[in-house]
N, C-alpha and C positions, 0 to 999 in steps of 0.2 A: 821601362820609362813610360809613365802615363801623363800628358798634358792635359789643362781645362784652359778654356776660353772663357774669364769669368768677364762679367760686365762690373767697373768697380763701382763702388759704395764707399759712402764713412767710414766703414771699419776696415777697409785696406790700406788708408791713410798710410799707417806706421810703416807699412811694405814697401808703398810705394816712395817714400822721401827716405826707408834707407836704401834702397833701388838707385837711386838718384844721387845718394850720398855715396856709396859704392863707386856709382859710373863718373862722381867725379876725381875720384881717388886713382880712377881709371880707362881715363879718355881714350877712345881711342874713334871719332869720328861723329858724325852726326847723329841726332838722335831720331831714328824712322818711325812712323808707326803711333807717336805717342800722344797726338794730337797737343801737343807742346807741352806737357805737362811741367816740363824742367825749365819754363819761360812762366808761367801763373801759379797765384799762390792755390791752394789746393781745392779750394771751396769754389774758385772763380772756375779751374779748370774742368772740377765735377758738373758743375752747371754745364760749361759749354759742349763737355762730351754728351748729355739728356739731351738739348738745344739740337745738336747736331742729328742726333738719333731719331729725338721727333717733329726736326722741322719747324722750330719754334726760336726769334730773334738771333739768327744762324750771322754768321758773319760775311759781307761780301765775299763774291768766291769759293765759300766754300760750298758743301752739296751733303745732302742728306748721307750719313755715316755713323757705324758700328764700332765702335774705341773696344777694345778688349784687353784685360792683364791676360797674361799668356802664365799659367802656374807649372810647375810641375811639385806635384804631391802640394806640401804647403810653403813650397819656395816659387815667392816672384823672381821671375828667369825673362820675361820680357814681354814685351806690348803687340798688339795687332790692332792696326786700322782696315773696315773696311768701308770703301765707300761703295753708296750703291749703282749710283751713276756716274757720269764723267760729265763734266765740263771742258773748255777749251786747254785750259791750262792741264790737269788731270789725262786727258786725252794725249797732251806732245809726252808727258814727261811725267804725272806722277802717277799716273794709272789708278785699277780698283785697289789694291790691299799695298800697305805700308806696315810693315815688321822691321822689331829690332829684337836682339835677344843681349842680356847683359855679357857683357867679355866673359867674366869670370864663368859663365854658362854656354859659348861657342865650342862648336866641334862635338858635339854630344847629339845631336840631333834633335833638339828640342824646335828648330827653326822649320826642318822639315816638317817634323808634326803638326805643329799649329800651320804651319801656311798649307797642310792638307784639310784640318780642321776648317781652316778658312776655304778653301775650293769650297767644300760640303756647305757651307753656310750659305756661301755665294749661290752654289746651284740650289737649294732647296726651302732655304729662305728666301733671298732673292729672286729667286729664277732667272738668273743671268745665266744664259745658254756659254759666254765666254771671258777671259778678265784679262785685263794689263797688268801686267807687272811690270815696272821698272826696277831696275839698282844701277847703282854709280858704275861709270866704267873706272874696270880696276879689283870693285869689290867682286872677286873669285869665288866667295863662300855662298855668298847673293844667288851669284850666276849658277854655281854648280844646283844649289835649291831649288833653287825654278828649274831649270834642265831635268833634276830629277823628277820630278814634278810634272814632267813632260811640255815644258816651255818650249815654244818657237818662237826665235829668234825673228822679229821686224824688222829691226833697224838701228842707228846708234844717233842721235841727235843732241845739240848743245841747247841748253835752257840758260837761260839767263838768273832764274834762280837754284837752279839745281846742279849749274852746271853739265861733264857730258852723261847722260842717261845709254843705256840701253833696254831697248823695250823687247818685253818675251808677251805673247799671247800664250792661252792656257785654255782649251776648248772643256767645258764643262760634261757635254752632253756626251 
């Protein structure tokens, strides 16, 4: 199994709205990672992932960040957010990096892959010596990832919009 962390473009358009059309056909939770893509039309959310990338008409709250499709061979399989910093909200509850990987593609280990891809980005792009990861409490496949991954466990706190989180740090260095 080989992953890429592609940054998207125009021509993934078609991938990612049947991605979308797929994940409605087969809900199963919120969508992580995706910087809303399944909330804007496709043109509007291209812009805002570059915006957010380079810091340019960003939207309150949010923080300079990396959107990525998560591929495997030439199947979109799921998304990564990573942001570079934290702000207050980011800090209780949504941490550096935000992944989702589509149903039909769980349990394959494609989640593992890119959230290690993502570590690598984070410490060498980046240089963030260490990251937050949050997931829902509940979500098991979340928690076992990061665990593998060498997550430790902070704490468990209730957000008001994310409901309960639990937070894993992840030392880079």
């Amino acid at each position: 199994m080989k992953i890429h962390l592609v940054l998207p473009l125009k021509k993934h358009q078609n991938d990612i709205e049947a991605f979308l059309r797929a994940c409605e056909n087969n809900p199963s939770g919120e969508m992580a990672g995706t910087s809303q893509v399944e909330n804007l039309p496709f043109d509007v959310w291209l812009t805002k992932v570059y915006n957010n990338l380079f810091q340019r008409d960003m939207e309150e709250g949010y923080v300079e960040a990396s959107t990525f499709l998560i591929y495997a061979d030439t199947q979109l399989v799921g998304f990564m957010n990573i942001r570079h910093c934290l702000n207050a909200f980011l800090e209780e509850a949504g941490g550096h990096i935000g992944y989702m990987i589509h149903p039909e593609h769980r349990r394959l280990g494609y989640a593992k892959a890119a959230l290690k891809d993502a570590l690598d980005f984070a410490q060498n792009a980046l240089k963030l010596n260490k990251v937050l990861i949050t997931c829902s409490k509940g979500n098991e496949a979340s928690k076992r990832t990061i665990l593998a991954l060498n997550g430790k466990y902070e704490n468990t706190v209730d957000n008001e919009v994310l409901g309960t989180v639990e937070r894993y740090w992840i030392k880079l260095n």
